[in-house]
N, C-alpha and C positions, 0 to 999 in steps of 0.2 A: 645880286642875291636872288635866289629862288623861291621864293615862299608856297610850302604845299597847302594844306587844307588850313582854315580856319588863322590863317596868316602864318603861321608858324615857319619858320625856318628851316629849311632841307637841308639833312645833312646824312653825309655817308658814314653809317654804321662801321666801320673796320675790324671793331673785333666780333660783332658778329658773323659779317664774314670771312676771317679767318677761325671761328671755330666750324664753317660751314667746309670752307675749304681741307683744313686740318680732319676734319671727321671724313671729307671725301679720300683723303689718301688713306689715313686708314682702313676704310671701305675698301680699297683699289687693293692693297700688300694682303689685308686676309682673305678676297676672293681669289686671290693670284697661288695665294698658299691651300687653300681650298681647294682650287683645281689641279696642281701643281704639287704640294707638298712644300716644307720649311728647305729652304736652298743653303746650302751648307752649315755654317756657324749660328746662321739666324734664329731667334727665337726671339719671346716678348712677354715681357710683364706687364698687365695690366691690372688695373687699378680702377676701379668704379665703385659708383653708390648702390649700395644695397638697399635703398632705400626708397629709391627710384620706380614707381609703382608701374613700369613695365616691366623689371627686374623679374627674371622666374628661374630664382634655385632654392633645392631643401632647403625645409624650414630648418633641419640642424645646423644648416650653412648660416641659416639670415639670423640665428642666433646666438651663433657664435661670432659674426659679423655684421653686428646690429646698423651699424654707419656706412664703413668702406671695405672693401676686399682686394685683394691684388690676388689673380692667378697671373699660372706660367703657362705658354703653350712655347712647348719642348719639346721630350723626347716621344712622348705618349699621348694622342690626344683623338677624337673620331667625331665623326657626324657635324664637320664645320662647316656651315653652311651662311650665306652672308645677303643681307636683304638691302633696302635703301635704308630701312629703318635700323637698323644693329644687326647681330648676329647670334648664332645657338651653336653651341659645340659643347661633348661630352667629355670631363677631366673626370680624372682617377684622384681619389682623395682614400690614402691608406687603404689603396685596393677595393673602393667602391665605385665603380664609374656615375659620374654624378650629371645630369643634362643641364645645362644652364644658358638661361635666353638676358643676352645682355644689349640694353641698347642704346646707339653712341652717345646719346644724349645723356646714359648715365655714368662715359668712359670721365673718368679725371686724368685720369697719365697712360701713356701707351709710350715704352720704352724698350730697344732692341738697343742691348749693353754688346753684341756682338761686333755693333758698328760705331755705339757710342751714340745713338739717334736715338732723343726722347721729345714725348710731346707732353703739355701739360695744361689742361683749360683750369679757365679759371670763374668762379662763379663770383657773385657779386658779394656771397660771407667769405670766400675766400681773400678777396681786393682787400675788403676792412680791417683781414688781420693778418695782412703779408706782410714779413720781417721786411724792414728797409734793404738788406742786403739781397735781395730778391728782385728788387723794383728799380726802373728805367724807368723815369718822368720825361715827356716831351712839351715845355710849354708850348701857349700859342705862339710864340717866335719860335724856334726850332732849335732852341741849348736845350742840351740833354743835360741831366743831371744825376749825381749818384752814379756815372760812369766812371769806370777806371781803366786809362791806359795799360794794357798787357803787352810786353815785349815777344812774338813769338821763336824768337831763337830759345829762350830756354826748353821749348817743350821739340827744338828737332833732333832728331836723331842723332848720334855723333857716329 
């Protein structure tokens, strides 16, 4: 065993870096869409905290959506621009185009239904009050739990 500072025992963070990782792909598909344009059926809902004090959209937005918000970037969308840190793009909300700086550290879901591809982080009030049906336990021996066998012939084509 490793022991880093102060004796403590080294160990690999994994879900931190999988929301480093999972935030880098998302980075990767909306500079691609940014320089590029949405490629065919593709579009995405996104879901973030409004609460999140790098967060920058109207205040009639952050008060009608005090907590979370989910836009779409669809059919109509301008000025997407994407940094290491998040990104800023302008939506049309009932015909008002509105500029909003959102960033990834305040994304919770990022989901393209075109493909069936969603991501979903998870914060540490989230963990505490995730439905059992939700959750995949891995003890320190490696039995998963609360897993259910799925047959995939029912879901193939006929």
């Amino acid at each position: 065993m490793v022991k880093g500072p102060i004796g403590m025992v080294r160990s690999i963070d994994y879900g931190n870096l999988m929301h480093k990782a999972m935030r880098g792909l998302i980075q990767t598909v909306l500079s691609d869409v940014a320089a590029r344009g949405l490629p065919g059926a593709h579009h995405f809902f996104i879901t973030f905290d409004t609460t999140h004090p790098d967060v920058k959209i109207a205040d009639w937005l952050k008060d009608r959506y005090p907590g979370e918000m989910t836009v779409v970037i669809q059919h109509w969308f301008e000025n997407l621009e994407v940094t290491d840190d998040g990104f800023s793009i302008t939506l049309n909300f009932g015909n008002n185009p509105e500029p909003l700086v959102i960033p990834f550290d305040a994304v919770r879901t990022f989901v393209d239904p075109s493909v069936e591809f969603g991501l979903r982080f998870e914060t540490h009030s989230d963990e505490e009050e995730e439905d059992e049906e939700d959750s995949l336990e891995v003890d320190e021996e490696p039995q998963l739990h609360d897993a259910e066998i799925v047959s995939l012939d029912q879901f193939r084509k006929q």
